[in-house]
C-alpha positions as CSV (number, residue, x, y, z in Angstrom):
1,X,100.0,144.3,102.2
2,X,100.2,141.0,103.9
3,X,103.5,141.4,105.6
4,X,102.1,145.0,106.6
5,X,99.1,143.2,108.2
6,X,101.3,140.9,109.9
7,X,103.8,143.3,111.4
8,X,100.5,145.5,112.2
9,X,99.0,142.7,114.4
10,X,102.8,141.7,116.6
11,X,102.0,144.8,119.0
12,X,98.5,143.3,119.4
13,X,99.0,140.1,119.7
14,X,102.0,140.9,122.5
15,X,99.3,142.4,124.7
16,X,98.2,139.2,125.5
17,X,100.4,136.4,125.2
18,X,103.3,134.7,126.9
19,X,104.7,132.2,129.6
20,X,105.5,132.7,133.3
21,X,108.4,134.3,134.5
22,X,110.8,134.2,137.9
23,X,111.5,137.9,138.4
24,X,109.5,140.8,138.7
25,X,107.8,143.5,136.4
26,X,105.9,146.3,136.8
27,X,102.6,147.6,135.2
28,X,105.1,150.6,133.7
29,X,107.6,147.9,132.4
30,X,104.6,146.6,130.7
31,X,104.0,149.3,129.5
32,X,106.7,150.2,128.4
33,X,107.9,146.6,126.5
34,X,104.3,147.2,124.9
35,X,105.5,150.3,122.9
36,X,108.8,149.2,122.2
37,X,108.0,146.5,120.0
38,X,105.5,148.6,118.3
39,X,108.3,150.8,117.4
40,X,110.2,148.0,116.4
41,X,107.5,146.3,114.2
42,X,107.0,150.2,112.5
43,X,104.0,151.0,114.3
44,X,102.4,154.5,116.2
45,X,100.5,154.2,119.7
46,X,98.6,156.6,121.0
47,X,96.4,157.3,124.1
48,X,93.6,159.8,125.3
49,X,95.1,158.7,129.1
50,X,97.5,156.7,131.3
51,X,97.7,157.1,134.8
52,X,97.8,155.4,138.3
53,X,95.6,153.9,140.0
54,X,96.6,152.6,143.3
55,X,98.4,149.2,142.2
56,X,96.9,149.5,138.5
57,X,97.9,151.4,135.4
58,X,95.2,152.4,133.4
59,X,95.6,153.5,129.8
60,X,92.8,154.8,127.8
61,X,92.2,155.2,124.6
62,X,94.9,153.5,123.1
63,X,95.0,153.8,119.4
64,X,97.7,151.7,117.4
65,X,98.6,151.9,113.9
66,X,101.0,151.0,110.8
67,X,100.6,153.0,107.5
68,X,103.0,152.6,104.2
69,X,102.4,152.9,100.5
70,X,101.5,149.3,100.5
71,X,98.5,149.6,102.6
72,X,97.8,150.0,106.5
73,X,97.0,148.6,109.6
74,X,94.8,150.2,112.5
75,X,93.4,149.0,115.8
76,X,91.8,150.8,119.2
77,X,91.1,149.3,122.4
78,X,89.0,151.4,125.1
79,X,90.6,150.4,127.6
80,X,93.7,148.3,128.7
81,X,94.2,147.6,132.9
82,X,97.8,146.3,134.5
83,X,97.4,145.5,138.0
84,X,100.3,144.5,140.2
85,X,99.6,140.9,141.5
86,X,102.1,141.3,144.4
87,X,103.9,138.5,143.4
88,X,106.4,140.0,141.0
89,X,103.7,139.1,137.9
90,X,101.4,141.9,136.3
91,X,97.5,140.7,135.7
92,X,96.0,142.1,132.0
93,X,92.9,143.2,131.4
94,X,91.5,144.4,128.3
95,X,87.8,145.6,126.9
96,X,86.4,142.5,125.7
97,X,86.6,144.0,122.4
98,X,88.6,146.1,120.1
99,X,88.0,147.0,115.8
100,X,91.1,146.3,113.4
101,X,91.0,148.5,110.4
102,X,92.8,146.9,107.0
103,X,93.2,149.0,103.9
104,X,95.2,148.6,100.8
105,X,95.8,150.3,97.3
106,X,94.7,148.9,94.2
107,X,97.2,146.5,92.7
108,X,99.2,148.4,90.0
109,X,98.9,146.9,86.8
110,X,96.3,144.9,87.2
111,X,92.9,146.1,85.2
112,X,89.7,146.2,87.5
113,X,91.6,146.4,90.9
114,X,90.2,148.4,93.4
115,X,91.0,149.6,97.4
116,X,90.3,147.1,99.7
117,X,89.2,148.6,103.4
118,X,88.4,146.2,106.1
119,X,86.4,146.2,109.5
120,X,87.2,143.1,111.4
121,X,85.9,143.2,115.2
122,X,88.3,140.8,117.6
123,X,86.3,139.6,120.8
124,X,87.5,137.7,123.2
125,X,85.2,137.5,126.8
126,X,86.6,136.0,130.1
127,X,90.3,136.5,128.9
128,X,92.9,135.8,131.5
129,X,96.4,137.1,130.8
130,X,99.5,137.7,132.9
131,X,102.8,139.4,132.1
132,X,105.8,138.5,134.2
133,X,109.8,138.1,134.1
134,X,112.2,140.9,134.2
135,X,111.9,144.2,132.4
136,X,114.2,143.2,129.5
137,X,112.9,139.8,129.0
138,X,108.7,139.9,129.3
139,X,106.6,137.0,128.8
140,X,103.3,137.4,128.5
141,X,100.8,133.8,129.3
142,X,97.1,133.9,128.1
143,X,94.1,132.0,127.9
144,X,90.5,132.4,126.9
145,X,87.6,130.1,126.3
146,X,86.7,131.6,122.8
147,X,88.3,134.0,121.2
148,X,86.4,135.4,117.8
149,X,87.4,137.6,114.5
150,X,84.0,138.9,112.8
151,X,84.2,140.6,109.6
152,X,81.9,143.7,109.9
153,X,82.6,145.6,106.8
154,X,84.3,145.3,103.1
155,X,85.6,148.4,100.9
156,X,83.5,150.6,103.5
157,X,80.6,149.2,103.1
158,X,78.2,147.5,106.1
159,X,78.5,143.6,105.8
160,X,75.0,143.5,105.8
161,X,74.2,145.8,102.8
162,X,76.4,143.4,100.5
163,X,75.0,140.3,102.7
164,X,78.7,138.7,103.5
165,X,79.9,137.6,106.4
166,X,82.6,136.0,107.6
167,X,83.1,134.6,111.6
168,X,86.0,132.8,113.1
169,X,86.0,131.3,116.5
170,X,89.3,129.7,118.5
171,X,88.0,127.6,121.5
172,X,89.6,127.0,124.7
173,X,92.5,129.4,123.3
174,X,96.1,129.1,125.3
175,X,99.6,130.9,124.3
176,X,102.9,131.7,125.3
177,X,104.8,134.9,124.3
178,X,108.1,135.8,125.1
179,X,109.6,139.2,124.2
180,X,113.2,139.8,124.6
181,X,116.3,142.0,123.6
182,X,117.1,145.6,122.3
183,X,114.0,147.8,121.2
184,X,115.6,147.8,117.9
185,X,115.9,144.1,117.0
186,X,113.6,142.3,119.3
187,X,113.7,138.4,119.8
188,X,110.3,137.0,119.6
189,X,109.5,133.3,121.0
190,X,105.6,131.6,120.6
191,X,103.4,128.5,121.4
192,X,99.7,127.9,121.0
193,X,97.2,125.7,121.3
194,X,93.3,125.9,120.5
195,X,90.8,123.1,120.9
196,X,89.5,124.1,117.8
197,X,88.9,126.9,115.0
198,X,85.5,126.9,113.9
199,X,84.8,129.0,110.5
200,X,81.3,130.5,108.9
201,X,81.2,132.6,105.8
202,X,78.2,133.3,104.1
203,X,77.3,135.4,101.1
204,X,74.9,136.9,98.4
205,X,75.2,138.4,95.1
206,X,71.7,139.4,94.3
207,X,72.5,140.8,90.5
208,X,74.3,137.1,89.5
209,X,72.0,135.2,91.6
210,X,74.7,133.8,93.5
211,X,74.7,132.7,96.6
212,X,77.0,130.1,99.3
213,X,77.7,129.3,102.5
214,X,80.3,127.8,104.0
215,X,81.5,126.1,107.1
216,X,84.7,124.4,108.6
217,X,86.3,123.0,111.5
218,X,89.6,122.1,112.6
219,X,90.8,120.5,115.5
220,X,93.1,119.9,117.9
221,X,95.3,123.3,117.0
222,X,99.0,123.8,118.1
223,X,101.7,126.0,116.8
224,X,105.1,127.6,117.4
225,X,107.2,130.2,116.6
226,X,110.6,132.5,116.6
227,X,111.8,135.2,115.3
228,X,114.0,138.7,115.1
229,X,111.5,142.0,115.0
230,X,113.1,144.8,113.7
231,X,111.3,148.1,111.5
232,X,108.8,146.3,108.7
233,X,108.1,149.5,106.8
234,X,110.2,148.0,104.1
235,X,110.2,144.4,103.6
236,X,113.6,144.5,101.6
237,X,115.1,146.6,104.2
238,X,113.7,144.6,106.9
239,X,115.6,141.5,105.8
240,X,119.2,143.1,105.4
241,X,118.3,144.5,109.0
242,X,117.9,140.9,110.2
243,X,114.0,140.4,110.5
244,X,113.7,136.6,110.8
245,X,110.3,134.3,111.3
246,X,109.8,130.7,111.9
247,X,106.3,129.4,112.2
248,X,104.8,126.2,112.6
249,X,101.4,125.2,112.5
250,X,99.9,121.7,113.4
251,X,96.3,120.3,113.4
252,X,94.6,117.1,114.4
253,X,91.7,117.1,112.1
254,X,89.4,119.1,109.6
255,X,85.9,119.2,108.0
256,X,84.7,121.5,105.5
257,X,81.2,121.7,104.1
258,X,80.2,124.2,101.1
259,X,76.8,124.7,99.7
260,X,76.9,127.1,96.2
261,X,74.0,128.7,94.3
262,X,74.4,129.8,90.9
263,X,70.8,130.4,89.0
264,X,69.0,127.9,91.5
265,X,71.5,125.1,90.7
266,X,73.2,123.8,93.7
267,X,76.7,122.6,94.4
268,X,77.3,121.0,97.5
269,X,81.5,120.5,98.2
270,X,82.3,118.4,101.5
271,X,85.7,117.3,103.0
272,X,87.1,115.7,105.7
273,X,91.1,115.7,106.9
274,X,93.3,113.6,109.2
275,X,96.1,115.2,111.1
276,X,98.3,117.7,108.9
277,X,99.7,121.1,109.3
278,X,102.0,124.2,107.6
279,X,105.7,125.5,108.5
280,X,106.9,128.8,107.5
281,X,110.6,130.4,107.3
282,X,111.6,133.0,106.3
283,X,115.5,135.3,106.9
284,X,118.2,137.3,105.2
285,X,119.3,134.0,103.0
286,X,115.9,131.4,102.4
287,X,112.7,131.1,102.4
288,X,111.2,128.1,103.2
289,X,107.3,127.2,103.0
290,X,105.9,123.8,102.9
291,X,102.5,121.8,104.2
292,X,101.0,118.2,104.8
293,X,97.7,116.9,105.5
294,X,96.8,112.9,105.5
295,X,93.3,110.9,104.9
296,X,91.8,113.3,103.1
297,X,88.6,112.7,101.4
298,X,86.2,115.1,99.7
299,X,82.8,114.4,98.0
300,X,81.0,116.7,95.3
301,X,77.6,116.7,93.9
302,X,76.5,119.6,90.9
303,X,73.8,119.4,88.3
304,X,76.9,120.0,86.3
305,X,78.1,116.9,86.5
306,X,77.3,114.1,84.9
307,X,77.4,111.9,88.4
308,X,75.2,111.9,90.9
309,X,78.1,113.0,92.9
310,X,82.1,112.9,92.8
311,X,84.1,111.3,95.5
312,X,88.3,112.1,95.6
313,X,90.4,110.8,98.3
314,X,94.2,110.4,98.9
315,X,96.3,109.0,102.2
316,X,98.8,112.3,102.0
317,X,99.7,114.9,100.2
318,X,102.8,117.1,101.2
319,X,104.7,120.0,99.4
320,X,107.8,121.8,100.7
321,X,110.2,124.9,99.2
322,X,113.1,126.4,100.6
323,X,114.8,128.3,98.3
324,X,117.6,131.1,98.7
325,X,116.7,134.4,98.4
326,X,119.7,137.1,99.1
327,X,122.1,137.7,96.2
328,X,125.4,135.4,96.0
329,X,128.7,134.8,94.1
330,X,128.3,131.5,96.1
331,X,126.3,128.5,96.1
332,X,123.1,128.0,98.3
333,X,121.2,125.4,99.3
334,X,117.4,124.8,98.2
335,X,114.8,122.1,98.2
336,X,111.6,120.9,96.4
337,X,109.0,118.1,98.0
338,X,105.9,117.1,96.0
339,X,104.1,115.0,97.1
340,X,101.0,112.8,96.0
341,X,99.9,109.7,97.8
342,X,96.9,107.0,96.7
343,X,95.2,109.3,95.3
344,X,91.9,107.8,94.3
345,X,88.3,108.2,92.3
346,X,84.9,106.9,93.4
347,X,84.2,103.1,91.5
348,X,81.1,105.4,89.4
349,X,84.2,107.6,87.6
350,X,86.1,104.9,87.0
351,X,83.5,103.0,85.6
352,X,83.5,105.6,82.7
353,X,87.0,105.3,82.0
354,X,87.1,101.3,82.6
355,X,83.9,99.9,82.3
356,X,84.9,96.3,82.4
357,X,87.3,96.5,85.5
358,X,90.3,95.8,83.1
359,X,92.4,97.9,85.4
360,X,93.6,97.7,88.9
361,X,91.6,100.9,90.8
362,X,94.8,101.3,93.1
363,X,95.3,104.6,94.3
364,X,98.2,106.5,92.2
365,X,101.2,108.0,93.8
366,X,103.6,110.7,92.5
367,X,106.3,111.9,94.5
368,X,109.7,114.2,94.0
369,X,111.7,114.6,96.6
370,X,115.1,116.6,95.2
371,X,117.3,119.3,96.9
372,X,120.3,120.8,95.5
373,X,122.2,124.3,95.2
374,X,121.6,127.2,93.3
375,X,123.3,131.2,93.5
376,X,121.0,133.6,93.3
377,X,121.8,136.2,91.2
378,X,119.1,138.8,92.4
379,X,118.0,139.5,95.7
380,X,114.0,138.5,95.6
381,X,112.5,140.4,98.9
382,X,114.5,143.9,96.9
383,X,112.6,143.3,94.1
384,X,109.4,142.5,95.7
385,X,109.7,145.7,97.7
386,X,110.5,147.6,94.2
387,X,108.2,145.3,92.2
388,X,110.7,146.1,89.6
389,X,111.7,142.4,87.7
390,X,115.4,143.6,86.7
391,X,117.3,142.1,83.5
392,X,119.5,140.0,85.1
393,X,118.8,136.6,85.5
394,X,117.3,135.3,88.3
395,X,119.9,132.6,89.7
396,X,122.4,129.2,88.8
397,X,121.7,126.3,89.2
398,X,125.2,124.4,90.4
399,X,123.8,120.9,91.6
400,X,120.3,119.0,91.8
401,X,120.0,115.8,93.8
402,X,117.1,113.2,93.0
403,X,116.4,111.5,96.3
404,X,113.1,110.2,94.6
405,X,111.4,109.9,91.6
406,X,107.9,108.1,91.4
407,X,104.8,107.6,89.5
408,X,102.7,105.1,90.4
409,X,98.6,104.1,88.4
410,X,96.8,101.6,87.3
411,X,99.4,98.7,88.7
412,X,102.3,100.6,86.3
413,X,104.9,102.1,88.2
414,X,108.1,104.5,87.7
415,X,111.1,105.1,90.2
416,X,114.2,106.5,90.2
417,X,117.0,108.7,91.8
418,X,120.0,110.3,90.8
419,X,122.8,113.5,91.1
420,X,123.7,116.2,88.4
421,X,126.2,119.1,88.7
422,X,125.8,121.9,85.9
423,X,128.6,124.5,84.6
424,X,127.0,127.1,83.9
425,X,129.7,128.0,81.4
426,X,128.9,125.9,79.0
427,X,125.5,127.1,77.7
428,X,125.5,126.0,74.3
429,X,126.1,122.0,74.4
430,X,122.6,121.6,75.5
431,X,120.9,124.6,73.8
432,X,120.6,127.3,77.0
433,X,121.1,124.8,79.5
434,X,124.1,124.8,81.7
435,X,126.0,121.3,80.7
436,X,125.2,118.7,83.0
437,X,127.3,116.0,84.7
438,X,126.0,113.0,86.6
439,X,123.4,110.2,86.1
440,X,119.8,109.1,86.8
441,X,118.9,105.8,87.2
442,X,114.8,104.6,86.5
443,X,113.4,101.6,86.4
444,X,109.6,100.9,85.3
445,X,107.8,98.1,86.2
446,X,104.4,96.9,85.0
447,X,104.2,99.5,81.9
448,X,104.0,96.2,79.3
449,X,101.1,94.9,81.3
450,X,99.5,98.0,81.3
451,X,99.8,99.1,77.7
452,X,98.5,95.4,76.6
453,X,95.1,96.1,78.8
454,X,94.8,99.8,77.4
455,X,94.8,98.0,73.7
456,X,92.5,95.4,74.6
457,X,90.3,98.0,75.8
458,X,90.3,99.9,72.6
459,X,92.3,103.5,74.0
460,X,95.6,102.7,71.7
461,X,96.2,100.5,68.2
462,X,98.7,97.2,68.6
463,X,100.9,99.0,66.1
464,X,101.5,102.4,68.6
465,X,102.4,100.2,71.5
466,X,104.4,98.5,69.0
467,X,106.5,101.4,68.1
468,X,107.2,102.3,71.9
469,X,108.1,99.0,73.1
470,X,111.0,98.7,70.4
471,X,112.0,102.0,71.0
472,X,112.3,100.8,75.0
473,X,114.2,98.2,74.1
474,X,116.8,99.7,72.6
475,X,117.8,102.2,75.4
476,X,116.7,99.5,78.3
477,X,117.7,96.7,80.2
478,X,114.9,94.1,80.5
479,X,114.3,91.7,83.6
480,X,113.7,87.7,82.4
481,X,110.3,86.4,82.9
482,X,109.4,90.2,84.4
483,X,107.6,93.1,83.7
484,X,110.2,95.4,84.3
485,X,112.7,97.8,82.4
486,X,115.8,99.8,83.7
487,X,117.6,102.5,82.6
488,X,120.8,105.0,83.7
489,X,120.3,108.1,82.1
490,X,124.1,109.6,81.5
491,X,125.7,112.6,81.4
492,X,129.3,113.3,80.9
493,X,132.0,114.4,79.1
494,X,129.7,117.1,77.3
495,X,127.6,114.0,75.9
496,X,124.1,112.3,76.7
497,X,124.2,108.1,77.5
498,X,120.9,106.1,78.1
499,X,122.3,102.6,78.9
500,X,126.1,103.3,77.7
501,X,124.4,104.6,74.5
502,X,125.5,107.9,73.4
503,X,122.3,109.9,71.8
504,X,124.3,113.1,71.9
C-alpha cells in the first residue's frame, strides 16, 4: 500500500510544485501536463466542470484517484484556477483545502489484521504557485508560509470518538517541480526546503487506560529528487517498465518530547538531534536506502525504572544498504554501512555496572563498513508484487570487501579490514558455505588490560581469563611492552590459517 500511496500523491503534489521556466504555457497545457502524469502514475481524474473564463481556466470538481488490490488512494479539490500571467507563466490557485482518502485490505496472513481507511485533510492558506516553460517540459515553482496534514479520521471512524489525533505543519514551505518527457514514461526532477516540520499526536485508550502525547520538531528541512514515472499499478511491472526514484532528505536539527500513561504511571521520553538526514534509491537493478543523524541525545524517566531517569547519547550513528534486486547470471554490486559512534550512558547506570570507576566511561564505537558483489537469483520487487517467496534461493555471494571492522568499550578496542572471493561451487568444504578465498587482518588492543580490571572487579575468575589469553596466544602476534594482539585470518587453498596456522 505504501508505494500505492506514493504514486497516488505525484498527481497532487505536481499541482503545485516546480521552478521557473523561459518559454510559454498555457492554462490548457497545464491542464493538460496535470492529467498526463496521472495516467502515467495509474491514476483517474474527474471533474463536474472546466471551462474558460476570460484569461483563466477553471476546473471544478476535480476528483482524483488510484485503486488496486493493494489498497487505494483518493483526493478532491473544489476548485483549481489557471490564470494566464501574460508573460508566458500560468498563476495556480487552489481551495485552500482538499480531503485525501487512504484505504487498504487487511494483511493476508497475519491473525487480527484489519482495513485500514484514512481521512487526512491537507491545508495550505496563502499558497503562491506558478507553472511555466514549454508545453512538453512544465515546471511548476511554489511556496507557502505553512502548509498542514491533519488526520481527521481512522478505519471510518471520527478522530474524536477514538480521541487520536495526529497534526503536521511545514513552515515557510518552498519547492521546485519539473515535469518532462512522454506521457508514458515521464521524467520527474524535485527540490525542497521548509524552515521546519512541526508534529503533534495525541491519543486515548479509555478501556487500557492509556494515554500519550507527543510532539517534535525538525529543522532547517531540504531535499531532492529524480525519477522516471511510468504505470504503478504493479510495482513488479513498474520496475521492468523503467520506474526509477531517487530521494534525498536533509535536516539541521530535531527535538522530540513524549509523555505516556499506562494505569496513572508516567513515562516521559525526550530527545534532541544535530544535523542528519535519509536517501532513498530505488530502479530496475538496486535498491538503495540509508540514513545519518549526529549529537544525538535522549533522556528517560518511568516508575519502571530503577533510576530516577536514563540518559543515552552518541556523536553519530549512520546505516546504509544498496543491494541488487533484478535477477542475474552476473555479478552485482551491493553495500552495507553500520554505524555506531560514542555511544554513551548517564554516570548513575554506570555506576551499577562499575561502582568503583574501575573502567574508562568512554563512549563505545562499532562500525562495519563492507561492500562487495552478489547475483541475485530472484527478482525481489516480482515477488513482493506476488508475495509468493519461491524455492529458489535468494542470491550468490561472489566477493565481500571489509573496508572496516571496529569495536570500541571500556578503553578495549578491535579493528580490522580485509577481501574474500567465494565459489559458490564448492559448498561442502565449509558446511553450506561457498569456499572462501582471501584474508582478514584484526588487531586488538587493550583487551588484556581490560579483562584484568573485569577480574578485579569480581565479573570473571583469574582461571577463565586464563584460558582465553593462552588460547590468544597461540593464534596471535603480540606487541613488546604493549597491550596489543594481531592476527590475519586466512583463507586459501580450500583451508582456514589464523597466523600461518592451518585450523582447517
Amino acid at each position: 500500500m505504501k508505494h500505492a500511496f506514493l504514486a497516488g500523491s505525484t498527481a497532487a503534489i505536481a499541482l503545485f510544485a516546480g521552478s521557473a521556466g523561459f518559454a510559454a504555457v498555457t492554462p490548457e497545457d497545464v491542464w493538460a501536463n496535470w492529467q498526463a502524469m496521472a495516467s502515467t502514475a495509474g491514476q483517474t481524474i474527474a471533474t463536474t466542470d472546466v471551462s474558460r473564463n476570460g484569461n483563466a481556466l477553471v476546473i471544478s470538481g476535480m476528483t482524483m484517484g488510484y485503486e488496486s488490490d493493494k489498497g487505494s488512494f483518493s483526493s478532491s479539490i473544489d476548485q483549481i484556477t489557471l490564470t494566464e500571467n501574460g508573460d508566458g507563466t500560468v498563476g495556480v490557485q487552489l481551495s485552500d483545502s482538499y480531503p485525501i482518502l487512504i484505504k487498504s485490505p487487511a494483511m493476508a496472513g497475519v491473525e487480527g489484521s484489519k482495513p485500514v481507511d484514512m481521512k487526512i485533510t491537507i491545508t495550505q492558506p496563502g499558497l503562491v504557485a506558478t507553472a511555466s516553460g514549454s508545453p512538453d517540459a512544465i515546471s511548476y515553482a511554489f511556496r507557502a508560509p505553512t502548509v498542514e496534514a491533519k488526520l481527521e479520521s481512522i478505519n471510518g471512524v471520527d478522530s474524536s470518538v477514538i480521541d487520536l489525533t495526529v497534526d503536521a505543519t511545514f513552515s515557510n514551505l518552498a519547492a521546485n517541480y519539473v515535469v518532462d518527457g512522454p506521457a508514458e514514461k515521464k521524467q520527474v526532477k524535485s527540490t525542497f526546503t521548509a524552515d521546519k516540520l512541526s508534529i503533534a499526536a495525541a491519543g486515548k485508550d479509555a478501556e487500557k487506560n492509556t494515554d500519550f502525547n507527543m510532539t517534535a520538531d525538525i529543522d532547517g528541512l531540504a531535499g531532492d529528487s529524480s525519477g522516471t514515472m511510468v504505470n504503478m499499478k504493479d510495482m513488479g511491472k513498474a520496475i521492468a517498465a523503467g520506474f526509477a526514484a531517487r530521494s534525498t532528505l536533509n535536516y539541521a536539527g530535531s527535538k522530540v518530547d513524549v509523555t505516556a500513561n499506562t494505569d496513572g504511571k508516567p513515562t516521559h521520553v525526550t530527545a534532541t538531534s544535530g544535523e542528519g538526514g535519509i536517501s532513498v534509491a530505488i530502479d530496475n537493478t538496486h535498491l538503495q536506502y540509508g540514513g545519518s543523524a549526529k549529537t544525538v541525545a535522549m533522556s528517560m524517566s518511568s516508575p519502571d525504572i530503577p533510576l530516577p531517569q536514563v540518559d543515552l547519547s552518541y556523536e553519530e550513528a549512520a546505516f546504509n544498504l544498496d543491494i541488487p534486486t533484478a535477477k542475474s547470471d552476473t555479478p552485482s554490486d551491493f553495500a552495507l554501512l553500520t554505524k555506531l559512534v560514542g555511544f554513551n550512558v548517564s554516570e548513575p547506570i554506570w555506576g551499577m555496572i562499575d561502582p568503583t570507576g574501575a573502567l574508562p566511561h568512554d563512549g563505545a564505537t562499532i562500525i562495519l563498513d563492507a561492500k562487495g558483489k552478489a547475483t541475485p537469483k530472484t527478482d525481489l520487487f516480482a515477488q513482493m508484487e506476488t508475495g509468493a517467496p519461491g524455492t529458489a534461493p535468494s542470491g550468490e555471494l561472489n566477493a565481500l570487501d571489509l573496508s572496516e571492522i571496529k569495536l570500541s568499550i571500556a578503553g578495549a578496542e578491535l579493528t580490522g579490514n580485509g577481501a574474500l572471493t567465494f565459489d559458490n561451487t564448492d559448498m561442502t568444504t565449509f558446511d553450506g558455505v561457498p569456499a572462501p578465498t582471501g584474508k582478514i587482518d584484526l588487531k586488538l588492543t587493550g583487551a588484556n588490560t581490560l579483562l584484568d580490571k573485569i577480574v578485579a572487579m569480581g565479573y570473571l575468575k583469574p582461571e577463565d581469563v586464563m584460558g582465553y589469553k593462552m588460547m590468544a596466544g597461540m593464534f596471535t602476534n603480540s606487541a613488546p611492552d604493549k597491550d596489543e594482539l594481531t592476527s590475519s585470518l586466512e583463507f586459501k587453498d580450500k583451508g582456514f590459517y589464523a597466523n600461518g596456522q592451518r585450523l582447517k
